[in-house]
ZAMARGU-4260 file (C-alpha; in steps of 0.2 Angstrom, whole numbers, plus 5000, padded with zeros to 4 digits):
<rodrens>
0) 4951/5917/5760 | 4942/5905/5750 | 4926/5917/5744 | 4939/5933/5742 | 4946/5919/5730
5) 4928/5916/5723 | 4926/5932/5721 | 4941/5941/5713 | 4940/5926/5699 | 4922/5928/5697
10) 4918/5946/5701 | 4901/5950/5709 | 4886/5938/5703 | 4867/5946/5706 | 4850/5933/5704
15) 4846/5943/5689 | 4862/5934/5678 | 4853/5918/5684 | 4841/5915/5668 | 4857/5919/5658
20) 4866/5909/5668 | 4855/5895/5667 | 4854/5896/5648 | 4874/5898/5644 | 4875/5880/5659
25) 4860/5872/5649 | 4871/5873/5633 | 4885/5868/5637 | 4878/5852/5645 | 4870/5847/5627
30) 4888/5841/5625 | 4881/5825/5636 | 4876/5818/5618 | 4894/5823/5610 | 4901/5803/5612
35) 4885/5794/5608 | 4885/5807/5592 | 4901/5798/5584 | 4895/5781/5589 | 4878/5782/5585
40) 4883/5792/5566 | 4900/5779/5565 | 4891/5763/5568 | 4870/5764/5569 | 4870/5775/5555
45) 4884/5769/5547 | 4891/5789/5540 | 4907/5792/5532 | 4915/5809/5538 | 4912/5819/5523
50) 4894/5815/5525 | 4892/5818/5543 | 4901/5839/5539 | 4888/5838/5526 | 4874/5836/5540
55) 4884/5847/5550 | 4884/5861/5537 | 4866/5861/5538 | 4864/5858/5559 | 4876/5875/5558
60) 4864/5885/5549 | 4850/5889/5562 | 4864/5898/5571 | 4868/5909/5557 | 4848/5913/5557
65) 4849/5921/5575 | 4843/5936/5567 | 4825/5930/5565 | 4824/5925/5582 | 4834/5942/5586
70) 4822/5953/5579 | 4807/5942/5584 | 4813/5944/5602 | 4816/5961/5599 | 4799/5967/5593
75) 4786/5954/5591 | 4783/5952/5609 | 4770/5934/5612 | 4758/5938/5625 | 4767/5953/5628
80) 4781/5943/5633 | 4799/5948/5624 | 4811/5936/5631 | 4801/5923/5642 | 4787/5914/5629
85) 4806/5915/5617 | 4814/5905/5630 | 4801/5894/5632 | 4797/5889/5612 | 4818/5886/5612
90) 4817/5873/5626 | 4800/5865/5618 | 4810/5862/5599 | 4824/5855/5607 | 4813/5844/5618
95) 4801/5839/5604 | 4821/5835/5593 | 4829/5822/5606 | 4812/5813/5607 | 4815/5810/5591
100) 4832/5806/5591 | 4827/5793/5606 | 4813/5787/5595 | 4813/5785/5577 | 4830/5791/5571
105) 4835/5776/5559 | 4843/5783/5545 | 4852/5800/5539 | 4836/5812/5535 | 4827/5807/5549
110) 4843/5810/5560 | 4846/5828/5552 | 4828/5832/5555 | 4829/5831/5572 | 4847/5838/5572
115) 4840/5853/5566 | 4827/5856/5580 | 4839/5851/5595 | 4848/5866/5587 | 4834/5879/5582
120) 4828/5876/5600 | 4844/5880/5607 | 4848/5895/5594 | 4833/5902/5601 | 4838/5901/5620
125) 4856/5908/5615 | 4847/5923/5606 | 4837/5927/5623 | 4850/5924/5635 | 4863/5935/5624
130) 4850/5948/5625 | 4846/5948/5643 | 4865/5950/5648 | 4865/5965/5642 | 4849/5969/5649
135) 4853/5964/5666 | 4870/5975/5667 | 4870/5991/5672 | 4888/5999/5667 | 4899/5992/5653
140) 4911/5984/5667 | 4896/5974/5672 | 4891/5970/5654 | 4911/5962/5651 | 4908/5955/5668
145) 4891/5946/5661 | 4898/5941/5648 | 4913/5931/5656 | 4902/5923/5668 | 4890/5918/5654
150) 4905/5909/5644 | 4909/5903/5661 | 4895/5895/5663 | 4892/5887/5647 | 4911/5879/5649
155) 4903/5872/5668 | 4891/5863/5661 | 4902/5855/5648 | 4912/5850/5666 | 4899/5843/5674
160) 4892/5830/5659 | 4909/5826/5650 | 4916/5811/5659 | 4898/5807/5663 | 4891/5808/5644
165) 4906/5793/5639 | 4903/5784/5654 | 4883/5785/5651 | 4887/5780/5630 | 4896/5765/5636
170) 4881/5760/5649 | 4865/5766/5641 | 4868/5766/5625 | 4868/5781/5614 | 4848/5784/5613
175) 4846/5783/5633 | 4859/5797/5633 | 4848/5805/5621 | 4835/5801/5633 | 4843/5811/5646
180) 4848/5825/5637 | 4828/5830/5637 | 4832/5837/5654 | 4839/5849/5649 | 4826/5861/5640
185) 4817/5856/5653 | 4830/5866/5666 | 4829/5882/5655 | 4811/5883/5655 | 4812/5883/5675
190) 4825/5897/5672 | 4814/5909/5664 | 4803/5910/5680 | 4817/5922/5685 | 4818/5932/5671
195) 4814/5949/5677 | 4814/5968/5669 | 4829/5975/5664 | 4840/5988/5672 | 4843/5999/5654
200) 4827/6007/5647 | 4822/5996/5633 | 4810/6009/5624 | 4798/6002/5607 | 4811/6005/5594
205) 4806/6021/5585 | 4808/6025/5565 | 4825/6031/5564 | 4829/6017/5575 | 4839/6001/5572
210) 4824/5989/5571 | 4813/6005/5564 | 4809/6012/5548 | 4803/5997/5541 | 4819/5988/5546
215) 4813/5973/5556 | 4802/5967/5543 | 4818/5968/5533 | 4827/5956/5545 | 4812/5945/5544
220) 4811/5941/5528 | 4827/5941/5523 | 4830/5927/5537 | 4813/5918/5533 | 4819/5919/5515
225) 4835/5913/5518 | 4828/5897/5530 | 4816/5895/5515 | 4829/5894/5501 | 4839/5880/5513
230) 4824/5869/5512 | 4820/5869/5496 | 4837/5865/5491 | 4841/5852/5501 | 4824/5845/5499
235) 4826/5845/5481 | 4845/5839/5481 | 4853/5852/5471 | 4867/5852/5464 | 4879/5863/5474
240) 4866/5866/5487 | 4877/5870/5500 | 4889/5884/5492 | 4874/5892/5486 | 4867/5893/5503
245) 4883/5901/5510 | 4885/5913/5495 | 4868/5919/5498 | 4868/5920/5515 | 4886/5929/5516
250) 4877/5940/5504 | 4860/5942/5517 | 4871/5946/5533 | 4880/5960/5524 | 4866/5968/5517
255) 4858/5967/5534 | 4873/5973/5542 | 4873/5988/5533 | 4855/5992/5537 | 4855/5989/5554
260) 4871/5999/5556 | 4887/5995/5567 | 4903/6002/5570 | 4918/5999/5557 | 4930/5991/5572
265) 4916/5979/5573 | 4914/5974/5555 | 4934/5974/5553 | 4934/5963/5567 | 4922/5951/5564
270) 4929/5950/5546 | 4946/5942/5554 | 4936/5933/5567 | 4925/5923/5552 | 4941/5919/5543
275) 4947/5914/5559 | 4931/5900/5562 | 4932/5896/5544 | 4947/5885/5544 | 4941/5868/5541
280) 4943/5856/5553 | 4948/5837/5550 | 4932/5830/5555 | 4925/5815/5561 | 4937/5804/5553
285) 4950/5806/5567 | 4937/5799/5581 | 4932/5785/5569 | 4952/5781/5567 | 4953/5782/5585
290) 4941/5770/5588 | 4944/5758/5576 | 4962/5757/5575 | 4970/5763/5594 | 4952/5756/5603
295) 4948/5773/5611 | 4929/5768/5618 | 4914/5778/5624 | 4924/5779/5643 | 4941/5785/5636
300) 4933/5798/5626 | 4922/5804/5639 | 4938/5807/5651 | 4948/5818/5637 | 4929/5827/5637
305) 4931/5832/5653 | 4950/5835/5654 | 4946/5847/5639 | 4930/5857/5647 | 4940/5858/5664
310) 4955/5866/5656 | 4944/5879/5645 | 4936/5884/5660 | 4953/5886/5670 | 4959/5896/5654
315) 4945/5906/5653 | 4946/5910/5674 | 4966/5913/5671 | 4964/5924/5654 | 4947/5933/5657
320) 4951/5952/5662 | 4969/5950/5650 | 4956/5946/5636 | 4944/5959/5639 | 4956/5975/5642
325) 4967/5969/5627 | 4963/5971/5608 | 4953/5956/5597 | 4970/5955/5587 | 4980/5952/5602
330) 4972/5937/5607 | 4966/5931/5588 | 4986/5929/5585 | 4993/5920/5600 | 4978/5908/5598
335) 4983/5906/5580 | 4999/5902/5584 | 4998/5889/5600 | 4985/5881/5592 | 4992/5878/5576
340) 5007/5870/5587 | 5000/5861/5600 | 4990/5854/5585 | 5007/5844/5581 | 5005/5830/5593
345) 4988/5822/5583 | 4998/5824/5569 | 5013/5814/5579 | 5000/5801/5586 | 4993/5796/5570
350) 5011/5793/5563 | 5015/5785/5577 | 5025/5797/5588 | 5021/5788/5603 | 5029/5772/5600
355) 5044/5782/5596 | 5043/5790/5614 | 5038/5776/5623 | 5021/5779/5627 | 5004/5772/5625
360) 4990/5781/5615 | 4980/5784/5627 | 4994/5794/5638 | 4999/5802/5621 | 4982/5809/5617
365) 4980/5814/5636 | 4992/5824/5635 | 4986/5833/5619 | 4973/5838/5626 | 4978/5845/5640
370) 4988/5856/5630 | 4978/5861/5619 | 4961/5861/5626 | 4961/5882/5635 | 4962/5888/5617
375) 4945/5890/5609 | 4936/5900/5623 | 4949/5913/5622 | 4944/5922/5605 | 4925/5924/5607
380) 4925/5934/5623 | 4933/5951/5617 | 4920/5950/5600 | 4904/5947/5612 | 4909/5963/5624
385) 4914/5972/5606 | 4894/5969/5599 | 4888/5973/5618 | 4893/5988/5617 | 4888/5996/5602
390) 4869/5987/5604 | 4858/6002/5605 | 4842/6000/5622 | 4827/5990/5612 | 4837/5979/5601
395) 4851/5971/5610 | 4847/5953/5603 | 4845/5958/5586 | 4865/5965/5585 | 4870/5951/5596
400) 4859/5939/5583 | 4865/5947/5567 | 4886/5948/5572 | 4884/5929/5578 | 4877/5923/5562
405) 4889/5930/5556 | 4903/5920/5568 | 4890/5905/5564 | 4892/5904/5546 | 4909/5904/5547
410) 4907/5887/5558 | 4895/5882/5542 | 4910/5886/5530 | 4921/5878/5540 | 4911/5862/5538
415) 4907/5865/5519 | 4928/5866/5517 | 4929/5848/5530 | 4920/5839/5518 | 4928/5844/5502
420) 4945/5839/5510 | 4939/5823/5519 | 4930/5820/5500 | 4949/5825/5492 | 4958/5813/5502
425) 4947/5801/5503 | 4944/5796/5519 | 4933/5782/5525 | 4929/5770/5538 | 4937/5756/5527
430) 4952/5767/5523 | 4962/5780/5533 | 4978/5782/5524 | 4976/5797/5516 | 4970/5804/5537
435) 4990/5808/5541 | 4990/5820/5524 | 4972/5827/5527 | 4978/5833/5546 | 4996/5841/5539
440) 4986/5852/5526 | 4972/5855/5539 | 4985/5860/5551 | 4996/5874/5536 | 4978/5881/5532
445) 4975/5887/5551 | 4989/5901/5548 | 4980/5909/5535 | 4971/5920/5546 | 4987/5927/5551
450) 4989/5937/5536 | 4973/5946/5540 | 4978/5954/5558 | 4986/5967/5549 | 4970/5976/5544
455) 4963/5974/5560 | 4978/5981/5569 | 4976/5997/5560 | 4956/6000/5562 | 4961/5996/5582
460) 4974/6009/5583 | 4964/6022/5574 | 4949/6019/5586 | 4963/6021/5601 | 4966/6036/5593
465) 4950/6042/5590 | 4945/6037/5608 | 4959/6049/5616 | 4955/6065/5603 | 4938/6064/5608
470) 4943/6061/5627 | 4955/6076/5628 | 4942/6086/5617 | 4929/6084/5632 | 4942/6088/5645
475) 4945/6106/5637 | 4927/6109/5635 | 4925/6109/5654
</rodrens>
């Protein structure tokens, strides 16, 4: 009983999702460092929340370059390797970037230095394991199978460090967590020992390809360019530094968009979905509040870490097939919706809801999150088996690593828009008044995606339709 469990939640598993497998776990347990982040930017660096979504606006931006690494993975094989040395040179940057946050990490450039490679060197494993999912499945029902079990996996490693990263910020301090996050590169590396050949024909792309023609070079310097403008920028402290990035590289990904070619249900949707991720967030002046003002500590916060990653997981297990057969615009909007009310209770905590109920803090923020946590799982699954579909044999990390910069700018954005309202109402570690009205407007601008489901609605229905001319067609060609 119990495997025929195991296995109707998790379908059938074959040694070659392993390296994948491996990679998605790897990433999830990163968020071991997650609590001794905000104590270590709240009291060793002494950050205000405007300046720590500033530092996360640029930490987000490697994500939005998975093209580079894409194409590089794609077709500029080292030592004839394509997806193995790419693995390996992901875990070494994100090795070489928690030494330094162990080490010498003492104020705020130094800690976004070594921000930026923990994520460069996980962007990199992400672009590989993205690409041999699809490699590894030999039917499309497969490929929606891998990719559950990769999201799957990624939530199981968030399980297994989420108590355990509180409980370690609270004992060790936040640089010995640090310390033990360099385990982790290290369990991707031993990964990609199993990495073997695909199952799909992965011919040299060609020149009416989507990498050929003279198109992978496009992607490379655009996305070199890109990086290259970033830096300069930010090294340079220019005004408006960061719009500029996001304007330019909005600009980039469409262009490149429209020259590698995808479908027009998948531009539609991935519109919605980067409206969707854009929505600013309240950002870290929340946990500060908590901490300083209801005494949540590193422990506490590790529990509502793993209370959250258990319940994604368990949301993910529930939701998974319902999520895959149904449209993107089903699930964006019932997502939308829950979460924009089951957002109510940190509103009602920070105004003191609680007190009126009768119950303690900790209970109250408990409680939220068990509520809330399933939620932001359920929207990426139907876009990842959307790109898996349409990417052509040779270049499956490129359209995996072009849609998800897309998907990542949009986090970037989301940060750019945290700081600007965190900067509007003032909020600081020696002041959080303004926090109760920063979390109401927060909370109204997370319906605004709503009023683009429409348009994705009517490019669904016309591919339904499309689908099922072109199906009846075939059957009266027999």
């Amino acid at each position: 009983m119990p495997v025929a469990l195991a296995r109707r939640l998790l379908g059938g598993v074959r040694l070659a999702y392993l390296p994948v497998l491996v990679t998605y776990f790897a990433y999830g347990a990163s968020a071991i460092t997650g609590v001794a982040l905000v104590f270590f930017e709240k009291d060793a660096l002494r950050l205000t929340p405007a300046e720590v979504a500033g530092i996360l606006f640029w930490v987000g931006l490697p994500w939005s370059m998975k093209m580079v690494a894409g194409v590089a993975s794609d077709v500029y094989p080292i030592f004839g390797s394509r997806r193995v040395a790419y693995l390996l040179v992901g875990a070494l940057c994100s090795l070489a970037g928690y030494a330094a946050l162990v080490s010498v990490v003492e104020t705020k450039g130094p800690f976004l230095l070594a921000m930026l490679l923990v994520a460069v060197g996980f962007m990199v494993q992400d672009v590989v394991a993205d690409a041999l999912s699809v490699e590894v499945a030999e039917t499309e029902e497969e490929l929606g199978q891998v990719q559950a079990l990769g999201r799957m996996a990624l939530l199981v490693g968030s399980i297994s460090v989420g108590y355990l990263g509180g409980w370690l910020a609270g004992r060790i301090g936040a640089r010995g967590v640090f310390a033990v996050a360099m385990v982790l590169p290290l369990l991707v590396a031993v990964g990609s020992a199993f990495v073997r050949p695909g199952a799909r024909p992965r011919p040299a792309p060609a020149d009416g390809g989507p990498l050929g023609g003279g198109r992978a070079r496009l992607v490379m310097g655009v996305g070199l360019s890109y990086a290259a403008l970033g830096v300069l920028l930010e090294t340079f402290q220019a005004p408006f530094a960061q719009e500029i990035v996001l304007v330019v590289s909005g600009v980039l990904i469409g262009l490149l968009l429209s020259r590698v070619g995808v479908s027009r249900a998948v531009i539609v949707a991935a519109f919605v979905i980067f409206l969707f991720r854009a929505v600013p967030g309240v950002g870290q002046g929340y946990s500060f509040w908590a901490i300083d003002r209801l005494g949540f500590d590193q422990q506490f916060l590790g529990i509502l870490a793993q209370v959250s990653s258990v319940l994604s997981l368990a949301g993910l297990l529930v939701f998974r097939k319902t999520i895959v057969k149904r449209p993107v615009s089903f699930t964006l909007f019932w997502v939308v919706l829950a979460g924009s009310v089951l957002y109510l209770p940190s509103i009602g905590l920070f105004y003191g809801a609680n007190e009126w109920l009768g119950i303690s803090p900790r209970t109250f923020a408990l409680i939220d999150t068990t509520i809330s946590a399933p939620l932001g799982q359920l929207t990426m699954v139907p876009m990842l088996v959307l790109i898996a579909k349409t990417a052509p044999p040779g270049a499956e990390a490129t359209m995996f690593a072009i849609m998800a910069s897309l998907m990542n700018l949009a986090l970037s954005a989301s940060e750019l828009f945290t700081r600007y309202l965190n900067t509007a109402f003032a909020v600081t570690q020696q002041d959080y008044s303004d926090l109760g009205r920063l979390m109401i407007t927060v909370g109204a601008i997370g319906l605004l995606p709503l009023l683009a489901l429409p348009l994705l609605r009517r490019h669904e229905r016309g591919e339904i339709n499309r689908e099922e001319f072109e199906a009846k067609r075939r059957d009266l060609q027999r």
